[in-house]
Backbone as a ProteinNet text record, in pm:
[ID]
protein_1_A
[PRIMARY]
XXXXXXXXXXXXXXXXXXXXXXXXXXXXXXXXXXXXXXXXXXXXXXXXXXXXXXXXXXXXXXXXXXXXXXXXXXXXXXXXXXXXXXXXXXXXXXXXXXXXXXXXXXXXXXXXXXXXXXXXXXXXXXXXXXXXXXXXXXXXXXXXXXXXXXXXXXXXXX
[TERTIARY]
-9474.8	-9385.6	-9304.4	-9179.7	-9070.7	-9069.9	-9045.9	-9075	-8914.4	-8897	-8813	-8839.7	-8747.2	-8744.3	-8918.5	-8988.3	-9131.8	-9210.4	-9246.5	-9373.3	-9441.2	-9554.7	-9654.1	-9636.9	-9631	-9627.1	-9709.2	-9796.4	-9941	-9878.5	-9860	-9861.2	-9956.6	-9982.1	-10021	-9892.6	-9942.6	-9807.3	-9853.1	-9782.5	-9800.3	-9675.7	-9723.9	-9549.7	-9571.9	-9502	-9451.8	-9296.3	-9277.8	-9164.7	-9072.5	-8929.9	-8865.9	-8883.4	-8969.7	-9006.6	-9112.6	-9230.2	-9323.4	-9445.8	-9476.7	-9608.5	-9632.3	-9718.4	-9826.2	-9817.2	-9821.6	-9844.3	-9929.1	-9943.7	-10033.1	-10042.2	-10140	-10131.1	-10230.4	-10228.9	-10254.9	-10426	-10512.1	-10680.5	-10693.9	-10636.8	-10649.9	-10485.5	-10432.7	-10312.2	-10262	-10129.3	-10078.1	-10022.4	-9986.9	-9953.6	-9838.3	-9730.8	-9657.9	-9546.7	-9536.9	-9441.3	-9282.5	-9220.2	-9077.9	-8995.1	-8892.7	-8748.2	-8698.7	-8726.9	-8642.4	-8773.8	-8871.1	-8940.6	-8913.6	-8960.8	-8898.7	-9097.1	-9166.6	-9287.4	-9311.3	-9179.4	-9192.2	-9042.3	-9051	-8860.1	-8781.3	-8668.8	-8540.3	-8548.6	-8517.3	-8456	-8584.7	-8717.8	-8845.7	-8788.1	-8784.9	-8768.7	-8695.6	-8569.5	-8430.6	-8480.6	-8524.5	-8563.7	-8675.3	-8773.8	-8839.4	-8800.5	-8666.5	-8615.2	-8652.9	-8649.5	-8681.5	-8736.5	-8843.8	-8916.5	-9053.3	-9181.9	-9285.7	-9412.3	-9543.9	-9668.9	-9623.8	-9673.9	-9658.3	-9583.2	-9479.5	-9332.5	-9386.8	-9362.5	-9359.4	-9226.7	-9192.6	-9071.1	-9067.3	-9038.7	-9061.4	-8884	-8917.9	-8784.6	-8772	-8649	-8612.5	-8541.4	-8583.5	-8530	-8479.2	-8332.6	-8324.9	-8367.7	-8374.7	-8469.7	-8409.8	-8262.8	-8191.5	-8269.6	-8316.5	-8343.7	-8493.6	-8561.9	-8696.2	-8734.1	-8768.7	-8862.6	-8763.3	-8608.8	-8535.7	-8499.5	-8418.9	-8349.1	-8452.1	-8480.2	-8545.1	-8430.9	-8515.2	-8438.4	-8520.9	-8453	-8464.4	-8485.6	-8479.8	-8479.2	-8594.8	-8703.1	-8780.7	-8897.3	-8856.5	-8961.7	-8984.4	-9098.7	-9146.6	-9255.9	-9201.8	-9286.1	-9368.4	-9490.9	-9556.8	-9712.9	-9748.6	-9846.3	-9942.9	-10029	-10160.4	-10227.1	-10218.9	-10307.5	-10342.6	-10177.4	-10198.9	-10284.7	-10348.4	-10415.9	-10570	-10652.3	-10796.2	-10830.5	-10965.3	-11006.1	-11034.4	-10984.9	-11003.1	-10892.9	-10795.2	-10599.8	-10633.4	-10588	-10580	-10456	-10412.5	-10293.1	-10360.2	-10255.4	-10278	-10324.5	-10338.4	-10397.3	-10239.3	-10300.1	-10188.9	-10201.9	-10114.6	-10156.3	-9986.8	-10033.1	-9922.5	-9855.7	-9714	-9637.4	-9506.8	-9420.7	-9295.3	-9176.6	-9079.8	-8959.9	-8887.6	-8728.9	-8655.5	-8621.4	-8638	-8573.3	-8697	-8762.9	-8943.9	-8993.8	-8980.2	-9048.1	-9176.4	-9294.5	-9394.9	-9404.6	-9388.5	-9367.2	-9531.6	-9495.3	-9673.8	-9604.1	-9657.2	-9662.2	-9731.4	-9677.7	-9798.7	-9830.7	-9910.8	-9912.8	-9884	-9806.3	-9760.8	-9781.5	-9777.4	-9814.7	-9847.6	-9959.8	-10035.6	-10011.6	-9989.2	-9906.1	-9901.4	-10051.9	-10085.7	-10106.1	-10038.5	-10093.1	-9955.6	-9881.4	-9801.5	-9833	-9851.2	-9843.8	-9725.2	-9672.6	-9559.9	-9602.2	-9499.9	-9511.9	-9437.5	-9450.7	-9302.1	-9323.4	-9237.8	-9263.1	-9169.7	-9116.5	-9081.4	-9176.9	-9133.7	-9259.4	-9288.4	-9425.9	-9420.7	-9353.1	-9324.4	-9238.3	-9090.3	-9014	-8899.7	-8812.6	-8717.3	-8645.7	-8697.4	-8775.7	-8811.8	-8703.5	-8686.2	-8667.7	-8794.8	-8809.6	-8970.3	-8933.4	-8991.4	-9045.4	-9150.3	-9135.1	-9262.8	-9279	-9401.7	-9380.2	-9525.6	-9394.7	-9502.9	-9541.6	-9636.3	-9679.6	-9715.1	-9655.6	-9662.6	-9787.4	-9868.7	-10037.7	-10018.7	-9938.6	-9925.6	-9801.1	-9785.3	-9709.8	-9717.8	-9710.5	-9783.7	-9671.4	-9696.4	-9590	-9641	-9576.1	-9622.4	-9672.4	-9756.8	-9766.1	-9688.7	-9702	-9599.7	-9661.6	-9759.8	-9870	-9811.1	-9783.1	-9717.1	-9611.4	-9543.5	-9364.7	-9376.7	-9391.7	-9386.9	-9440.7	-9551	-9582	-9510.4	-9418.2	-9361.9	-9432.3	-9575.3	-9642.9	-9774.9	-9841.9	-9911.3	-10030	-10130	-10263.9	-10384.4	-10487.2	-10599.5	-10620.2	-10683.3	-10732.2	-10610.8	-10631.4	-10452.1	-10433.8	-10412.6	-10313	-10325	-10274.4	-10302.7	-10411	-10483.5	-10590.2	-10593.1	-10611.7	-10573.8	-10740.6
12502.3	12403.4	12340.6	12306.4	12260.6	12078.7	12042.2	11871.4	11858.8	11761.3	11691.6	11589.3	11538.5	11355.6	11415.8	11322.8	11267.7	11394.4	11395.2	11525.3	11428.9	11452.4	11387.7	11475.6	11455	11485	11428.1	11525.5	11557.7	11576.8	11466.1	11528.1	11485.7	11538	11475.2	11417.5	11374.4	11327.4	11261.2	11241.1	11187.1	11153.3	11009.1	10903.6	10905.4	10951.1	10929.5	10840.4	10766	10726.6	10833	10780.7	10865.9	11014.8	10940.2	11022	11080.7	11074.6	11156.6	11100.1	10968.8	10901.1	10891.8	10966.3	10905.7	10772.6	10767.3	10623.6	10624.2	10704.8	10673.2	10822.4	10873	11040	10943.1	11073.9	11011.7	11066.7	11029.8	11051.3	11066.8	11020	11137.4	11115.1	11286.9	11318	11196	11129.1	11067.5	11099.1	11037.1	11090.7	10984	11050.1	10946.7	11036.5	10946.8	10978.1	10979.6	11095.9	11165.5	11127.3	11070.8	11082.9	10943.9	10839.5	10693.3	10607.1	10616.3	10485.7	10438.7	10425.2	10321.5	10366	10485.8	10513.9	10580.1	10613.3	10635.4	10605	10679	10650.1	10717.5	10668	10756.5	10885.6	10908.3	11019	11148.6	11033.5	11183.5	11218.3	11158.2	11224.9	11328	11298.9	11408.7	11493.7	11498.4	11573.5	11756.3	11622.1	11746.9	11786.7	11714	11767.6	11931.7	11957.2	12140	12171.1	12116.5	12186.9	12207	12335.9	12337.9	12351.9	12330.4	12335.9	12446.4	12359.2	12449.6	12384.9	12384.4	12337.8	12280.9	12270.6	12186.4	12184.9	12031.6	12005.2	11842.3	11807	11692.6	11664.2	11503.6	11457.4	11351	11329.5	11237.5	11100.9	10996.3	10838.3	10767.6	10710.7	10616.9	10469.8	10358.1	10276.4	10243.4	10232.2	10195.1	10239.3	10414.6	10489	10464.3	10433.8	10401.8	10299.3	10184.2	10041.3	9990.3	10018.4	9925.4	9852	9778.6	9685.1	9596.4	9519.2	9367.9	9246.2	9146.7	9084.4	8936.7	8877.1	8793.7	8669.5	8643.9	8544.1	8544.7	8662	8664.6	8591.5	8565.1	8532.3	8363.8	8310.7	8161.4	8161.5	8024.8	7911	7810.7	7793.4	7740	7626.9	7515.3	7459.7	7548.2	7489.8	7623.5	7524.8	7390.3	7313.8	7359.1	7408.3	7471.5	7580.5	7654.5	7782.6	7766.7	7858.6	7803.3	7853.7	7798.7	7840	7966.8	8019.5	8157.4	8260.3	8201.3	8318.9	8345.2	8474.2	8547.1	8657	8692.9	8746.3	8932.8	8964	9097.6	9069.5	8955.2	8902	8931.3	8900.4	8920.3	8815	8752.5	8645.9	8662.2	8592.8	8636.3	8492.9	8474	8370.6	8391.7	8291.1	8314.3	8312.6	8403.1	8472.4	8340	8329	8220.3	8248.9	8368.2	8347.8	8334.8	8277.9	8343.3	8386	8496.2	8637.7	8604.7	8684.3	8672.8	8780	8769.4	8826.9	8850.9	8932.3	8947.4	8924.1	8823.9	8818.4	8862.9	8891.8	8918.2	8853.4	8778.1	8703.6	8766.4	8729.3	8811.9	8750	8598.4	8519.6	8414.2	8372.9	8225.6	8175.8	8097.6	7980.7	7840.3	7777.5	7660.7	7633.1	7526.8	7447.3	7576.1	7640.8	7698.4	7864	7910.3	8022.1	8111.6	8206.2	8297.5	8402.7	8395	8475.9	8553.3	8696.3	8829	8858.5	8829.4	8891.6	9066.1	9071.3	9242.5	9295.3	9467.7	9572.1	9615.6	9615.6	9658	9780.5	9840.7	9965.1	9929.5	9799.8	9766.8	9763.3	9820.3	9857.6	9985.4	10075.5	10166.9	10283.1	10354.7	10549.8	10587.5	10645.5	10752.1	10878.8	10947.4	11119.5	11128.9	11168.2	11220.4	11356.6	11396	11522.4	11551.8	11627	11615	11779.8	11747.1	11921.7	11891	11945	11905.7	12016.5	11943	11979.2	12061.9	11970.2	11975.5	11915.2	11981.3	11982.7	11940.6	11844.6	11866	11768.5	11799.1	11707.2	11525.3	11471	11354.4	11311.7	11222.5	11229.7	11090.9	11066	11001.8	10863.9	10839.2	10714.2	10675.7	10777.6	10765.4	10713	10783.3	10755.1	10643.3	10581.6	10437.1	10323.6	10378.3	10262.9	10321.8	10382.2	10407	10446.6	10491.4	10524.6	10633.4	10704.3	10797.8	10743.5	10816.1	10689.2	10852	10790.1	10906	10905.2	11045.8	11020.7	11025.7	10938.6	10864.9	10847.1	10802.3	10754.2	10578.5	10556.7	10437.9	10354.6	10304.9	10248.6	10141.1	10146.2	10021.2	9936.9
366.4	421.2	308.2	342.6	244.4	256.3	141.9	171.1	216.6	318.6	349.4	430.3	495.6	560	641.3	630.8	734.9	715.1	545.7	565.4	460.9	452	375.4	233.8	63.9	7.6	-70.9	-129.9	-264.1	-352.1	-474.7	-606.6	-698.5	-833.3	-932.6	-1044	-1103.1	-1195.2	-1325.3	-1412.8	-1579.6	-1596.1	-1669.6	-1710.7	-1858.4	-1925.2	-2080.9	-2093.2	-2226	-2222.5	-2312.2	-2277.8	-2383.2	-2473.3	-2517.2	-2648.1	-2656.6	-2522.7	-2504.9	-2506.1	-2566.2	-2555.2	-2408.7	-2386.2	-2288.3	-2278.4	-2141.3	-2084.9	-1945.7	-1842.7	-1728.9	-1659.3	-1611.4	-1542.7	-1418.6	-1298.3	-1190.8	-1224.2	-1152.9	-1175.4	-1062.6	-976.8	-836.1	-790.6	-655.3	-657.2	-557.7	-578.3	-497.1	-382.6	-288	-145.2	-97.3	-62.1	-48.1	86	158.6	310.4	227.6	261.1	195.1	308.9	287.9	316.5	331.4	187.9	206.1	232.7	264.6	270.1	162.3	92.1	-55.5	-142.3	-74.8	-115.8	-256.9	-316	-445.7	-474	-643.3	-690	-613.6	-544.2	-503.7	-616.4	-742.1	-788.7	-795.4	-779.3	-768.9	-646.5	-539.6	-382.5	-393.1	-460.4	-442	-543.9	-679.6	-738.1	-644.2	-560.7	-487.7	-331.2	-276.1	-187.6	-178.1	-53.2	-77.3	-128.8	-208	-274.2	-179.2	-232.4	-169.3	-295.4	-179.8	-337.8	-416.7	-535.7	-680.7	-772.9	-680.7	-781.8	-884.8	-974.2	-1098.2	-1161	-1193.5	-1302.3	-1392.6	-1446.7	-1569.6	-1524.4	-1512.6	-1479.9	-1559.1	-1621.2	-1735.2	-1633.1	-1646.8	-1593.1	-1681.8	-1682.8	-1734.5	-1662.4	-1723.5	-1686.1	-1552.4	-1494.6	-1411.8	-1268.8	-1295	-1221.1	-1182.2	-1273.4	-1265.7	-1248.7	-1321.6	-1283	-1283.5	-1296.8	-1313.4	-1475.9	-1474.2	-1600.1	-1584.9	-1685	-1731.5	-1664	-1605.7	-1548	-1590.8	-1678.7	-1755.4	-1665.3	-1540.9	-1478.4	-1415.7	-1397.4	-1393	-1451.6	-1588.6	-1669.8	-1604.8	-1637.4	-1586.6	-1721	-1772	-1841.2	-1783.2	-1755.6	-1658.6	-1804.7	-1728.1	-1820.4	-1824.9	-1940.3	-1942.2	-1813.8	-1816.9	-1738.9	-1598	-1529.1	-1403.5	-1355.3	-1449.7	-1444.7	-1481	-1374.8	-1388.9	-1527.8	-1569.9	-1679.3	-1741.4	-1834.5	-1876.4	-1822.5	-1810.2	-1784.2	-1920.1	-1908.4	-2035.5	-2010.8	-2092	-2141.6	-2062.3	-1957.5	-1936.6	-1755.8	-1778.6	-1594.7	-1564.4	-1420.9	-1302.1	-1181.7	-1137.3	-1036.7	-970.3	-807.9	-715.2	-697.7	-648.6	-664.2	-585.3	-587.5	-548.1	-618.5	-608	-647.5	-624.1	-729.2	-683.5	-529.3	-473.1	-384.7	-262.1	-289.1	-204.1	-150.3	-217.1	-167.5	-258.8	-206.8	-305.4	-415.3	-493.9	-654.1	-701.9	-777.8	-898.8	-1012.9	-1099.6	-1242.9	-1294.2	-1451.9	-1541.6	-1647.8	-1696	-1778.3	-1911.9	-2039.7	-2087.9	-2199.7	-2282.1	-2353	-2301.9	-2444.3	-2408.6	-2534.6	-2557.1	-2636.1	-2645.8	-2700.8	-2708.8	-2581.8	-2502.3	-2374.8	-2274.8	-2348.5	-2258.6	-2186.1	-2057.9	-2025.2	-1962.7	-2039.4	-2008.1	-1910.7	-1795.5	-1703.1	-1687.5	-1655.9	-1643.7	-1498.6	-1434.5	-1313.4	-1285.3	-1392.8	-1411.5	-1424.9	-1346.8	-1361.9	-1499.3	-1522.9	-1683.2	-1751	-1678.1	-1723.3	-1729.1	-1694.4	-1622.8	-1784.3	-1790.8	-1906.9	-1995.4	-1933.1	-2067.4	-1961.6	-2043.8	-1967.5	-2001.5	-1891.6	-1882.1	-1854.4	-1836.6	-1864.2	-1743.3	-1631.6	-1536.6	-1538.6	-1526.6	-1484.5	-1332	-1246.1	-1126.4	-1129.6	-1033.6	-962.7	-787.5	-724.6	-583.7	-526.7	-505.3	-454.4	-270.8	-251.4	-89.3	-14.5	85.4	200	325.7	386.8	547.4	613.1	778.5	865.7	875.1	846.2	870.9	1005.3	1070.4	1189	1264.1	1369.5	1435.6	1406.2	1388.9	1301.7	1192.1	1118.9	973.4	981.1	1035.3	1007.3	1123.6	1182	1250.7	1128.6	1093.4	980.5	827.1	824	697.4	607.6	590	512.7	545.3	402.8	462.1	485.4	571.5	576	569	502.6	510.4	351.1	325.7	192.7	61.2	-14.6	-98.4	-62.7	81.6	139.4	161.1	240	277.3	390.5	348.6	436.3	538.6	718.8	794.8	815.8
[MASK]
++++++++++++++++++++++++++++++++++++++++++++++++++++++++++++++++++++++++++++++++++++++++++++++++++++++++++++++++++++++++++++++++++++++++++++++++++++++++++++++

């Protein structure tokens, strides 16, 4: 079977930046519902348009394409006082966007009584390097594509 709009797609995958450092491979294959959910990057999708298991190819992102640009307005200066005891640098805690949506930060520095928050994805400004291998093929089922996502094993859990 050929991936296109509403088939369930198996890959494995590995993110390097730029220049080839390793940065994250999958430890088990991801599964993600094809054609626009927003379930992975736009340019992997089109990359494996038509494609079927096996394929393998390494796709170069600039950051635009991938996590996106750094968006400086993101960042929040917050007291250390507000935060329970023991935030440490590398935590993650959930919040609201100027515009309030609920956002994830990441705590990114701690700085005397002050804690720095990024609510950009940590990858957000690099170009990366993926390289996938598509495991599997299958039709999505009518479960799926109503809830926009795949459900079962990787998949998503109700």
């Amino acid at each position: 079977m050929k991936i296109e709009k509403n088939t369930a797609v198996t890959l494995r995958f590995k993110v390097s930046d730029a220049q080839g450092k390793f940065i994250e491979e999958s430890s088990d294959p991801m599964v993600y519902l094809h054609g626009g959910y927003g379930n992975t990057l736009p340019k992997i999708e089109e990359a494996l348009e038509g494609q079927e298991p096996g394929f393998q190819t390494v796709l170069a992102l600039q950051a635009e394409d991938a996590f996106g640009l750094r968006d400086e307005s993101l960042m929040r200066t917050i007291p250390r006082s507000q935060f329970p005891p023991g935030v440490k640098v590398g935590g993650q805690l959930e919040g609201r966007g100027s515009d309030g949506r609920e956002q994830v930060f990441n705590v990114s520095k701690i700085k005397g009584d002050i804690v720095l928050l990024d609510g950009n994805h940590p990858l957000a400004g690099k170009a990366l390097r993926f390289t996938l291998k598509v495991i599997d093929v299958r039709a999505a089922s009518e479960e799926e594509m109503a809830h926009k996502h795949v459900h079962g094993e990787h998949g998503h859990q109700h």
